[in-house]
SEBANU-39735 format. One line per 3 residues: their letters; for each residue x, y, z of C-alpha. Coordinates in Angstrom, 3 decimals, always signed. Example, Ala and Ser with C-alpha at 12.3 -4.5 7.8 and 13.67 -1.06 7.14 Angstrom:
<sites>
as	+12.300/-4.500/+7.800 | +13.670/-1.060/+7.140
</sites>
This chain:
<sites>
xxx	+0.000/+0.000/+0.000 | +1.466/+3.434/-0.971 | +2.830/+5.213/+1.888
xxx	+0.081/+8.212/+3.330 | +0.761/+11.206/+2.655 | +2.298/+13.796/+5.385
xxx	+0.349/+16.615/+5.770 | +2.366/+19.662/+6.220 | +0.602/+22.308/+8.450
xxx	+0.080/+25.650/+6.628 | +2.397/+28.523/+7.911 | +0.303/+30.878/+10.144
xxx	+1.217/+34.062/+11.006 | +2.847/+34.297/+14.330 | +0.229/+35.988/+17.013
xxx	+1.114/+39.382/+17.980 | +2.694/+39.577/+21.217 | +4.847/+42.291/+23.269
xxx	+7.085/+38.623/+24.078 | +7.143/+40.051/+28.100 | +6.396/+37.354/+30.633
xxx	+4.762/+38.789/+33.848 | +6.584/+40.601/+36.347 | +5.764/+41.034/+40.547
xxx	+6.331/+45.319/+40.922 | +4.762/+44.757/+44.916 | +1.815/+46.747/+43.970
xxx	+4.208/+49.798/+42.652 | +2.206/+53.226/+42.141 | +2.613/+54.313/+38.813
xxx	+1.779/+57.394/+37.777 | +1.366/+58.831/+33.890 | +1.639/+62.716/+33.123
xxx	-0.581/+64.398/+30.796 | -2.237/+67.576/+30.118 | -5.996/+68.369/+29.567
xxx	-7.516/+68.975/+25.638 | -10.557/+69.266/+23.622 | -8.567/+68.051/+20.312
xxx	-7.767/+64.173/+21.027 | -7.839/+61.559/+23.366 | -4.528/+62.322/+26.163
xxx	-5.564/+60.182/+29.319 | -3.478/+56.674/+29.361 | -4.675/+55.092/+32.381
xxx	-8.516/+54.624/+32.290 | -9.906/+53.498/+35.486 | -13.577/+53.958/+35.027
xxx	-15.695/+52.523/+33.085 | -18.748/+54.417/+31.211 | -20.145/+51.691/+29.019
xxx	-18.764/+53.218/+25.757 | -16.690/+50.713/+23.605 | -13.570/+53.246/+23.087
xxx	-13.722/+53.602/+27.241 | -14.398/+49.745/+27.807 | -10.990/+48.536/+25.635
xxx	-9.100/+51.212/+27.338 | -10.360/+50.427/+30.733 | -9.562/+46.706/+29.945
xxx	-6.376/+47.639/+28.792 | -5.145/+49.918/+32.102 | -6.424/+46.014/+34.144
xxx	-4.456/+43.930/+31.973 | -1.328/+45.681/+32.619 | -1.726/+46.585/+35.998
xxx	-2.448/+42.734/+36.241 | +0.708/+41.728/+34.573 | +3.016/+43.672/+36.836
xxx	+1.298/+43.807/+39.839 | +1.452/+47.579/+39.722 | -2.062/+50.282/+40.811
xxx	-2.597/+52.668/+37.939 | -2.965/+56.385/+39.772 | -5.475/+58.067/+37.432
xxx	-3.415/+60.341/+34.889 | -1.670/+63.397/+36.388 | -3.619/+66.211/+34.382
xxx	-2.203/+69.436/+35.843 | -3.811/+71.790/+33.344 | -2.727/+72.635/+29.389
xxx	+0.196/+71.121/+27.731 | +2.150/+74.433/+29.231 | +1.310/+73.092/+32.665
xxx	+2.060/+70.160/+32.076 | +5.728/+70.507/+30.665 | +6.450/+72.907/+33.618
xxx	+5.241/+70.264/+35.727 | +7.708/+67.932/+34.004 | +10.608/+69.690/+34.075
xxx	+10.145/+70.795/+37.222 | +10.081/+67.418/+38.353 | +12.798/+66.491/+36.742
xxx	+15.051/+69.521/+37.800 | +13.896/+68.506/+41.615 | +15.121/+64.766/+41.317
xxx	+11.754/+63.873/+42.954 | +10.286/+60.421/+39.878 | +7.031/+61.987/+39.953
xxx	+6.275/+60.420/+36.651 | +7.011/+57.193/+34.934 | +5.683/+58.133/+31.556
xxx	+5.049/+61.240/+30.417 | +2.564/+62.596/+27.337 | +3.725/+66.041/+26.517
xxx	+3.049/+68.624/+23.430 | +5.265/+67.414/+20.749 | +6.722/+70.376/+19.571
xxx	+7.446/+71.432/+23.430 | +9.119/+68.362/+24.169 | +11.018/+67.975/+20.710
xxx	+12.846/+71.263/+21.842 | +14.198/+69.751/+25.419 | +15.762/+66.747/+23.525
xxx	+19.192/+68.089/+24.021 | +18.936/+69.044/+27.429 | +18.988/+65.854/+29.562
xxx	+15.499/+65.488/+30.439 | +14.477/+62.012/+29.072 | +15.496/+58.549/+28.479
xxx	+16.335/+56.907/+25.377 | +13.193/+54.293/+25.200 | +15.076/+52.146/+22.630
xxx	+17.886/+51.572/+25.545 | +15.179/+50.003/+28.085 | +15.339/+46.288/+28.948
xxx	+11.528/+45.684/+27.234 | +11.267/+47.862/+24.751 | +11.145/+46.703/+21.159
xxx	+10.734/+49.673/+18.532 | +11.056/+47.629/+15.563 | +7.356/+45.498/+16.391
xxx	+4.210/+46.935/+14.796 | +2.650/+48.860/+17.322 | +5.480/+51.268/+17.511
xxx	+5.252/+53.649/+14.272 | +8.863/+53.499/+13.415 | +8.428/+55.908/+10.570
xxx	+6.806/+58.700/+12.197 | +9.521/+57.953/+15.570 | +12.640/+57.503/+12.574
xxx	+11.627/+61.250/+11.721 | +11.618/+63.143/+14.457 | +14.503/+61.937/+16.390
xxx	+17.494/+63.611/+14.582 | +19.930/+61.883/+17.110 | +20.585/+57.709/+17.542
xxx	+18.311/+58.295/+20.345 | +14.867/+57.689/+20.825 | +13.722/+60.248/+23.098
xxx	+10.198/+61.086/+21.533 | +8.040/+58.031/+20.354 | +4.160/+57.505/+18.908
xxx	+2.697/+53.976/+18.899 | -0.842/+52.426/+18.876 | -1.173/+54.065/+22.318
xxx	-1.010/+57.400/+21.259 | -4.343/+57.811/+20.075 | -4.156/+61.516/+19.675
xxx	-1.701/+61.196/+16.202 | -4.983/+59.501/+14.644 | -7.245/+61.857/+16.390
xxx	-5.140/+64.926/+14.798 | -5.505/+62.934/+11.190 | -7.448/+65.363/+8.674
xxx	-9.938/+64.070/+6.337 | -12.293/+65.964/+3.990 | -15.599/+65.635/+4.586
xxx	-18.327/+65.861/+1.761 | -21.864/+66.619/+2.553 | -23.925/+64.169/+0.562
xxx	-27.848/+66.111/+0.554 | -25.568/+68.164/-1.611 | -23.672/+65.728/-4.158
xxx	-27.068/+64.211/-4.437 | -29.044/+67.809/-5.062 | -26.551/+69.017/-7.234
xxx	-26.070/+65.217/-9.325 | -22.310/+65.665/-8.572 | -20.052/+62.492/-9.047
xxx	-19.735/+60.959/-5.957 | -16.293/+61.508/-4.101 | -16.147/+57.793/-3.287
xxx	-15.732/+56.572/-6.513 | -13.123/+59.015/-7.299 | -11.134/+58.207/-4.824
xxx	-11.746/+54.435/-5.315 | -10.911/+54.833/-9.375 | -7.835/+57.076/-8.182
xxx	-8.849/+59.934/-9.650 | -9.495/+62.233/-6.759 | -8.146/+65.732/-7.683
xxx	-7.608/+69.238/-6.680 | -9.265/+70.206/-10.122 | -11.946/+67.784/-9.389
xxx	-12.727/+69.542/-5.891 | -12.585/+72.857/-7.183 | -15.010/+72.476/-9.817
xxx	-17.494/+70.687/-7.680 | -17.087/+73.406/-4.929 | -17.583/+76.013/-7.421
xxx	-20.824/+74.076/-8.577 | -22.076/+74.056/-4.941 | -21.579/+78.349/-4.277
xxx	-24.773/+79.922/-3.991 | -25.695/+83.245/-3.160 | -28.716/+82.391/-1.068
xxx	-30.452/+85.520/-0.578 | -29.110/+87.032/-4.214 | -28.097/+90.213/-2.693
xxx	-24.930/+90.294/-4.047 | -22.697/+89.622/-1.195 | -21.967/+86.183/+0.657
xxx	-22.130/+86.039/+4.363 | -23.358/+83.679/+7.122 | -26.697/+82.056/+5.287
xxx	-24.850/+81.282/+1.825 | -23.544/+78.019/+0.333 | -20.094/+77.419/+0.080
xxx	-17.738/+75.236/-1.441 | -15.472/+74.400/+1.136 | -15.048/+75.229/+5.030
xxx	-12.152/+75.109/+7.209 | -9.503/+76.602/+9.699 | -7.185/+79.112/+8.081
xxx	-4.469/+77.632/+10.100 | -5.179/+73.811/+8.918 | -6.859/+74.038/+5.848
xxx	-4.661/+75.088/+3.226 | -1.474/+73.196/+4.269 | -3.670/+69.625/+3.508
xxx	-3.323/+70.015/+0.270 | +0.744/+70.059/+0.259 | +0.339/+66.771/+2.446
xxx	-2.215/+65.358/+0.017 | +0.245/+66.063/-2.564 | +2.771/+64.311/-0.582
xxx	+5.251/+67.031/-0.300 | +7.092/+68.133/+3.200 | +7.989/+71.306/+3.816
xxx	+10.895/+69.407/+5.844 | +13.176/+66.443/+4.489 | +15.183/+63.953/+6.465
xxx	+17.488/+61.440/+5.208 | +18.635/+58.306/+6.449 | +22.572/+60.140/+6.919
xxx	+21.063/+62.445/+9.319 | +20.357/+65.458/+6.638 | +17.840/+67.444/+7.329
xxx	+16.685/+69.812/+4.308 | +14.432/+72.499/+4.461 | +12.708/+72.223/+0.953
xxx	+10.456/+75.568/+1.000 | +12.224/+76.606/-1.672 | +14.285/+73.856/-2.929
xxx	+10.775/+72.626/-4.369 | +8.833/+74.291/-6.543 | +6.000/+72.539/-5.914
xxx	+5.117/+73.755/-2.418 | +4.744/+77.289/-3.640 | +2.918/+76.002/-7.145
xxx	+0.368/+73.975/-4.595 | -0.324/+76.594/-1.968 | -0.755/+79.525/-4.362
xxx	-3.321/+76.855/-6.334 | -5.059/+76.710/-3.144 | -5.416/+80.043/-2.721
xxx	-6.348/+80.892/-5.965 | -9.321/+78.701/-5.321 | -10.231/+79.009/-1.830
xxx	-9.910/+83.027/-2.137 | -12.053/+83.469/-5.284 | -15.761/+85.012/-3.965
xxx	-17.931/+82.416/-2.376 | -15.771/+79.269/-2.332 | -14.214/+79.281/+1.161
xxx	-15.941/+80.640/+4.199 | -15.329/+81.994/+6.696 | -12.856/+84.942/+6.237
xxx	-11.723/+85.650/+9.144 | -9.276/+86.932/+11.354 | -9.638/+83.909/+13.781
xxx	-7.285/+81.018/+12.617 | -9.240/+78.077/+15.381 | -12.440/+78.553/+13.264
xxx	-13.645/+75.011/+13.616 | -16.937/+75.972/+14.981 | -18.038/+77.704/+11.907
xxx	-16.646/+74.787/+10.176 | -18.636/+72.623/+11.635 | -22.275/+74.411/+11.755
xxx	-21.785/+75.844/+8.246 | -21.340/+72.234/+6.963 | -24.328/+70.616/+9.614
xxx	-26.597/+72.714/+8.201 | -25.637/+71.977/+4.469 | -24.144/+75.392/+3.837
xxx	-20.679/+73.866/+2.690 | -20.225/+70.849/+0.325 | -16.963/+70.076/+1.786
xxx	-15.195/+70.197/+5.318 | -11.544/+70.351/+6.875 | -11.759/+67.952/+10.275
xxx	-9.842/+66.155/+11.948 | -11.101/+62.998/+12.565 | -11.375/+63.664/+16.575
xxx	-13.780/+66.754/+15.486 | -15.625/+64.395/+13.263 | -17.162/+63.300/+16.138
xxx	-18.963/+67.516/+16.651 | -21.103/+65.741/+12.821 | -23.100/+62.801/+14.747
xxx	-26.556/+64.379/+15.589 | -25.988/+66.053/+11.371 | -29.195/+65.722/+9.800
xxx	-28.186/+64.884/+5.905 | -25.595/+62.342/+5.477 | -21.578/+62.787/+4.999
xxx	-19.154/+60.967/+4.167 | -15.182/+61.395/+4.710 | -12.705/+61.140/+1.920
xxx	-8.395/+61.828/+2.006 | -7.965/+65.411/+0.588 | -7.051/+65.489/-3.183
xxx	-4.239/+64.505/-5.057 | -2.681/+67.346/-7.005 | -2.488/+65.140/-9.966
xxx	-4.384/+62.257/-11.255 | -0.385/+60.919/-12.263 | +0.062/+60.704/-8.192
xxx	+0.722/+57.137/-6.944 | -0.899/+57.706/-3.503 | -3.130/+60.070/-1.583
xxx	-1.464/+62.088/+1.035 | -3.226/+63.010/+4.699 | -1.386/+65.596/+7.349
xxx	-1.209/+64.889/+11.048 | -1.479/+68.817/+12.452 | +0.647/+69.896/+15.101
xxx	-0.946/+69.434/+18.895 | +0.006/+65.732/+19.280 | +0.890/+64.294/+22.941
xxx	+4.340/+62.443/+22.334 | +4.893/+59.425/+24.936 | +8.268/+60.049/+26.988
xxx	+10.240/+58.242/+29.655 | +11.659/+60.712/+31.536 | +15.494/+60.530/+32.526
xxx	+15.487/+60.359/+36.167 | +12.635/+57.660/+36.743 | +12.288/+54.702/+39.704
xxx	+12.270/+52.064/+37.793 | +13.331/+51.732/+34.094 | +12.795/+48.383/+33.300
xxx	+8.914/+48.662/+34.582 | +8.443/+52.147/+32.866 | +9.757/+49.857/+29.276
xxx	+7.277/+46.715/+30.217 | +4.346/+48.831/+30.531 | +5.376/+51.245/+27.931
xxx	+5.587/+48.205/+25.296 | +2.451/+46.257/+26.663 | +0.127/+49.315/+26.417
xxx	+1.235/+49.530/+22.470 | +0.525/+45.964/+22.232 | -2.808/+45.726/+23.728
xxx	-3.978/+48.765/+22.176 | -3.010/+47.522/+18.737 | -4.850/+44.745/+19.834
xxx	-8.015/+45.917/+21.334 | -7.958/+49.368/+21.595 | -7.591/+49.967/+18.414
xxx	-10.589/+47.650/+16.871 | -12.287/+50.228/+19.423 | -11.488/+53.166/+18.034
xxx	-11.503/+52.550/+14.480 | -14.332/+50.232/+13.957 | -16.786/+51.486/+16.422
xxx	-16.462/+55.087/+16.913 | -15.493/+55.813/+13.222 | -16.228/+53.468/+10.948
xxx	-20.150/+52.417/+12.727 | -21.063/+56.085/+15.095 | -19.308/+58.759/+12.535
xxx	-19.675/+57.087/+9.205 | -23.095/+56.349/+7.788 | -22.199/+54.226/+5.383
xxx	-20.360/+51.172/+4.251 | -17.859/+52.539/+1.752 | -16.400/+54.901/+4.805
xxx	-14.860/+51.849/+5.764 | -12.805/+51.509/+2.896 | -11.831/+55.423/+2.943
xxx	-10.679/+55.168/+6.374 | -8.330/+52.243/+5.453 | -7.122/+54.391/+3.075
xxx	-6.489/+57.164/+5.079 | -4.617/+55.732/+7.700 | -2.634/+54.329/+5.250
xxx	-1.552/+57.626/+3.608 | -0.313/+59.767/+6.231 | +2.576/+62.057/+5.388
xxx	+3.756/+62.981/+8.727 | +5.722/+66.328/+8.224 | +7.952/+68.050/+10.643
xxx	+7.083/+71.662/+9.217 | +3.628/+70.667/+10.514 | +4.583/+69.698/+14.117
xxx	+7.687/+70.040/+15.167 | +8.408/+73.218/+13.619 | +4.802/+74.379/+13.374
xxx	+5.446/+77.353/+14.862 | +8.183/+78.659/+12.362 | +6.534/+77.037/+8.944
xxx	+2.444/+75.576/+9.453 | +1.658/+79.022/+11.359 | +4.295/+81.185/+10.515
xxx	+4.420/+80.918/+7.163 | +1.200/+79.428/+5.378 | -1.608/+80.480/+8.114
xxx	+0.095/+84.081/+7.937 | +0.324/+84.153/+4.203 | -3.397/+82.410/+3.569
xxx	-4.693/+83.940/+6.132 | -3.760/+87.639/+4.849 | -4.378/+86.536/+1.818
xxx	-0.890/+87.779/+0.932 | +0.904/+86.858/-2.278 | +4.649/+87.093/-0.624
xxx	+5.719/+83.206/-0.238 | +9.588/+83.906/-1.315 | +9.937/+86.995/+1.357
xxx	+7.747/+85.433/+3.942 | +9.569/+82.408/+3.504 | +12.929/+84.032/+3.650
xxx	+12.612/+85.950/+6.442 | +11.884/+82.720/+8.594 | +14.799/+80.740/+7.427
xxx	+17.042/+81.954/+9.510 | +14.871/+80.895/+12.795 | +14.058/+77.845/+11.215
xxx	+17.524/+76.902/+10.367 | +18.631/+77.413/+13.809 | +15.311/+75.712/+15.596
xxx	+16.946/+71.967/+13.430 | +20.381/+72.774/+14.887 | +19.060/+73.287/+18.340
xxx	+16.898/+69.981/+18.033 | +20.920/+68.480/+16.578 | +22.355/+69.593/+19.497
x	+24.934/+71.351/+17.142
</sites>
């Protein structure tokens, strides 16, 4: 009789795991620093439970690791605003006292004390493992500028997908005004800045006729002055700041063409009577965003997709696309992360850094796990979205963020200094406005160097 065959089992992927076996820390107090905000999620350490799915996975979470190390979760320290809390830090710190074992500080704030001795390189702790799947090694490879990895993002750090923009479209509209649906443009790749524009200038309506356009007109497009306009350079996929692999760091405001070409595009459009609204002074203008486009007075809207969550009780339907590509040629979409982010940090003078590691690397692994499913699934993709197809957008989104440091770490010099002042103004100066900021810029990377 012929031999039976041997069945070879099927290769399975390995299950994730943070590979950490549990650990006895005598019922250690550990303690988490934050600072309070209306933009993003920024408290680690849930311990009370509401019923909500987002709050039930994080609650789980805070168990499972206080479980596996025998350590008591204080609730988050929450001394005030991100100011508050990085005085609070460095106070700390400056005292000697280990106040904090982790610490979630503004990520611009805390990417300027890099040089200065106040944290702890998280790839040199016992647990930590930057290269597995819940740490984003991209977005962490970019803005450390030294071997070390002093300032870190992983599945944790909820607030870098809460500070995501999308576009939202308002669909009473498409449907009213038999536009093609933004979906299937972005689905047949052909979702363009041309395409937006002429669908935006399809929607303007002067509501009243009387000639002008204020509050009870239709728009084309809402959105912050200091958010809106800089999408479209991420959704082109081009940063303001390059980095390179040798530790170059390139300021490419003028080195490419095709910032300026983009943001004077978007101006052109967005400044033309009756597309973009509101004109103001007032660069946080998300609450006009946000009842201009409820009350189907915009076709499309600048959110983020924390502020996505303002659209629930809308009447007409929406739906959330990636901003435009500049070009149909363009291989991917692009989507910006704004600046405003809580970074995780380990500060340097801390009681115990082989526990601050451990829980450090099983909170990233849990929360890719379950916390994430959470977030994405359930309070996007089933309470936000109305419809199936969102699904598929927000896949794609997440997928094309193009994390750039003139957006974050050096918001303050390029996002707000440059492109909120010159969109803002309206102002047709990019080379001078640009020029005269070099020089701060320029010395802002060789501070974060340490040069």
């Amino acid at each position: 009789a012929p031999a039976a065959e041997e069945t070879v089992p099927a290769e399975t992927e390995p299950e994730l795991s943070d590979d950490i076996e549990p650990m006895d820390f005598e019922q250690y107090s550990f303690t988490i620093l934050t600072s309070s905000t209306t933009t993003q999620h920024a408290i680690t350490a849930i311990n009370e439970q509401t019923g909500d799915v987002l709050n039930e996975a994080m609650y789980n979470r805070t168990q499972q690791v206080a479980e596996k190390y025998n350590i008591v979760f204080n609730d988050d320290y929450v001394p005030g605003n991100s100011d508050a809390a990085l005085n609070a830090f460095t106070n700390s710190q400056q005292a000697g006292d280990q106040a904090y074992d982790l610490a979630m500080l503004l990520e611009r704030r805390a990417f300027a004390l890099t040089n200065q001795g106040y944290f702890t390189d998280i790839a040199s702790l016992e647990y930590v493992d930057l290269n597995k799947p819940y740490w984003f090694k991209d977005v962490n490879d970019t803005i450390n500028f030294s071997d070390k990895t002093y300032l870190s993002y992983g599945s944790a750090n909820l607030g870098l997908y809460d500070m995501t923009h999308v576009l939202c479209f308002n669909q009473k509209l498409i449907t009213d005004l038999q536009l093609e649906s933004p979906y299937d443009l972005v689905l047949e790749g052909t979702w363009t800045i041309d395409k937006l524009k002429t669908m935006g200038e399809t929607a303007m309506r002067d509501v009243d006729g009387d000639g002008t356009w204020g509050e009870t007109d239709v728009y084309g497009l809402v959105g912050a002055t200091n958010a809106l306009p800089v999408n479209f350079l991420a959704a082109a996929r081009q940063r303001t700041i390059e980095t390179y692999e040798d530790g170059t760091v390139e300021v490419a405001l003028l080195t490419n063409p095709m910032i300026e070409e983009i943001f004077t595009f978007v101006c052109d459009m967005c400044w033309q009577t009756g597309f973009w609204y509101t004109k103001t002074t007032d660069s946080n203008n998300y609450w006009r965003t946000e009842s201009h486009f409820q009350e189907d007075r915009a076709l499309f809207a600048d959110h983020t997709f924390y502020s996505t969550i303002s659209l629930r009780d809308m009447v007409s339907d929406f739906g959330i696309v990636p901003f435009p590509k500049y070009s149909e040629d363009q291989k991917e979409y692009g989507v910006m992360v704004e600046a405003g982010t809580r970074t995780m940090t380990v500060p340097a003078n801390i009681a115990n850094p082989d526990l601050s590691g451990a829980v450090l690397e099983t909170l990233h692994f849990l929360s890719m796990r379950d916390v994430m499913p959470a977030y994405y699934e359930v309070t996007l993709k089933q309470k936000v979205s109305r419809d199936s197809v969102s699904s598929q957008m927000l896949d794609i989104i997440m997928d094309s963020i193009c994390y750039d440091l003139g957006m974050t770490m050096f918001n303050d010099n390029i996002k707000d200094g440059i492109f909120t002042t010159l969109f803002k103004g309206n102002l047709r100066k990019y080379a001078s406005v640009v020029n005269s900021k070099l020089k701060a810029i320029d010395a802002a990377i060789s501070a974060a160097k340490g040069e």
